[in-house]
C-alpha positions in Angstrom: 111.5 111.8 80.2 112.6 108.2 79.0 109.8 105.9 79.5 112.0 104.0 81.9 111.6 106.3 84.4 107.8 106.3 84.3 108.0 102.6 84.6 107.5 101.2 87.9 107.1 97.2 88.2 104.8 95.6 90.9 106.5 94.6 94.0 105.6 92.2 96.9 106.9 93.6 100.4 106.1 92.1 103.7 103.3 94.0 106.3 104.0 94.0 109.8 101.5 91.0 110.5 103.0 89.3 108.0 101.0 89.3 105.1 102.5 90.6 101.5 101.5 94.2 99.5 101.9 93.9 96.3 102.2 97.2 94.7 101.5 98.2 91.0 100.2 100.6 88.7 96.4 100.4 88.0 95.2 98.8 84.7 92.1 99.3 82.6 90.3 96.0 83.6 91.0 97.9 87.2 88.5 100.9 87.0 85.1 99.0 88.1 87.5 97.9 91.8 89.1 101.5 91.8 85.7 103.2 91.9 84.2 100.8 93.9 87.3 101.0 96.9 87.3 104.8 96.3 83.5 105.2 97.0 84.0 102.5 100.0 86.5 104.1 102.1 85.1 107.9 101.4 82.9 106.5 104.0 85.2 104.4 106.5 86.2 108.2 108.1 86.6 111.7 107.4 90.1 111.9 106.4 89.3 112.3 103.1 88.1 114.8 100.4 85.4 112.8 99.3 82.6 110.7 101.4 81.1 107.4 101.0 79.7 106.9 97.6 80.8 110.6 96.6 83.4 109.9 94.2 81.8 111.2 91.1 83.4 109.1 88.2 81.7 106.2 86.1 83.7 103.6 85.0 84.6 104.9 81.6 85.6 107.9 83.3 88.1 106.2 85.3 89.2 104.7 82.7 90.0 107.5 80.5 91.6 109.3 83.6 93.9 105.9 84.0 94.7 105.9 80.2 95.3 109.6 80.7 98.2 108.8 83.1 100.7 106.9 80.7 101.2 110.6 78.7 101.8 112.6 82.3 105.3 112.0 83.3 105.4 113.6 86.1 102.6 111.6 87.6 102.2 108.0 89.3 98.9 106.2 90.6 99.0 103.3 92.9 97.5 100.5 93.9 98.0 98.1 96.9 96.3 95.0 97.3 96.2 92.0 99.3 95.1 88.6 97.7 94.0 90.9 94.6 91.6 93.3 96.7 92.6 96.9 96.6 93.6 98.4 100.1 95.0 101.3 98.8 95.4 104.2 96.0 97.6 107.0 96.3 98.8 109.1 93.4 102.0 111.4 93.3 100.9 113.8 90.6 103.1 117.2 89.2 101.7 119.7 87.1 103.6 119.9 83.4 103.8 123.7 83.9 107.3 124.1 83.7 107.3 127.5 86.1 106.0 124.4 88.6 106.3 121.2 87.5 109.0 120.6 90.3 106.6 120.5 92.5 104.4 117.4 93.2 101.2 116.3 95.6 100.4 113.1 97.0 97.1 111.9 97.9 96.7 108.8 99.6 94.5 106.4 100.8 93.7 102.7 102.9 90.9 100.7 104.0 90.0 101.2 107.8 90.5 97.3 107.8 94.0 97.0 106.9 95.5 100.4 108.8 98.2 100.2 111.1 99.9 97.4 109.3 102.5 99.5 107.5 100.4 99.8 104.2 100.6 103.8 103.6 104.0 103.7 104.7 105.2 101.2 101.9 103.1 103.1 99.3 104.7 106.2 100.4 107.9 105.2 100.0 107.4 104.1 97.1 105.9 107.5 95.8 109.2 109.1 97.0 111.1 106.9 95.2 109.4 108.0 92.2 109.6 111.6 93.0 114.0 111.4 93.7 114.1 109.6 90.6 112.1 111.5 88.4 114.7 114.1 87.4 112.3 117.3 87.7 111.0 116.5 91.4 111.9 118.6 93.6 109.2 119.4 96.7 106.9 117.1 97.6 103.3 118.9 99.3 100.5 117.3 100.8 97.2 117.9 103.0 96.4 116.0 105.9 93.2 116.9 108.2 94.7 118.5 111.4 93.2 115.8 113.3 94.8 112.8 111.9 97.3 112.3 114.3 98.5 108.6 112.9 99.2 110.3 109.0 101.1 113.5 110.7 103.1 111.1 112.5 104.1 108.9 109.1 104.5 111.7 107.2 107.0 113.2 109.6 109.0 109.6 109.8 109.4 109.8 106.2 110.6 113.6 105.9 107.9 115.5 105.7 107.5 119.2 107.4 104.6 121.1 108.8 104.6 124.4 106.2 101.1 125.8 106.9 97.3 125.7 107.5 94.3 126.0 105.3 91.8 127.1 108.6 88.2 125.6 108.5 89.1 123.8 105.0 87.0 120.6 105.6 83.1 120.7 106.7 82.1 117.8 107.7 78.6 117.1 108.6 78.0 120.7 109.8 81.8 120.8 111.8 84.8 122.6 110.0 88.4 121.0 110.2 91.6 122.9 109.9 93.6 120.8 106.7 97.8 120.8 107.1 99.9 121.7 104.8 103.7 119.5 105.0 106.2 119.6 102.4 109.2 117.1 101.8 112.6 118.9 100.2 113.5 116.1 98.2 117.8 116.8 97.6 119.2 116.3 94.6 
């Protein structure tokens, strides 16, 4: 793949309320912010993998893994901020397998404080856009927990399908959560 189509320059687009996302791919100097939003929102609810302060990297960690990304083509991290402060990472990641590697997942995620202003939907999109032009692309999977009605309903704006369930897949402070599965046929 031609490093062209890895490349992805920041953009500014407007949020509902007005404000401007800039999106771009994390940098080095980021890692210290990246751990700190990651370990921040694990705890804002429990939409996530991970809870608060349970994101298990140190810095140089993270900043290996974000060197790491430059060499995986089939793979593109994130960042959203507002006035410079991360309000969101999301990742669209394919495995170099070639049996598979047309087949990618996204994870995503935004601070409590700035949802419902259009945020994951712009990063999104712009994982997508990654994924039709990538040349290799070709299904798009994610997992949402079953409750989180305002994701399902993004995800199914944008395409995606309901393809399955993973039954009792998060627990949650004693309580198991049913995790869907959704897919996005991305047409060449």
């Amino acid at each position: 793949m031609s490093a062209a189509k890895n490349h992805h320059d920041p953009k500014e687009l407007p949020l509902k309320n007005g404000e401007l996302l800039t999106i771009r791919k994390p940098e080095e100097q980021d890692a210290t912010s990246i751990l700190s939003y990651l370990n921040q929102v694990g705890g804002e609810s429990d939409n996530l993998l991970f809870g608060e302060n349970e994101f298990p990297l140190t810095v140089e960690q993270e900043i290996s893994y974000l060197k790491s990304l430059e060499s995986q083509p089939g793979t593109l991290m994130l960042l959203g901020l507002l006035d410079s402060e991360i309000v969101s990472v999301a990742q669209i990641s394919s495995l170099p397998r070639k049996r598979i590697a047309h087949n990618a997942e996204i994870a995503l995620s935004v601070k409590k404080a700035h949802w419902q202003k259009g945020i994951g939907r712009h990063v999104m999109e712009e994982l997508l856009t990654f994924a039709r032009n990538s040349g290799t692309i070709r299904t798009v999977s994610l997992g949402v927990k079953a409750d989180n009605e305002s994701a399902i309903v993004l995800y199914e704006k944008l395409g995606f399908k309901k393809t399955g369930v993973h039954k009792d897949y998060f627990l949650i402070r004693g309580n198991y959560f049913d995790e869907l599965l959704m897919d996005l046929r991305i047409h060449k």
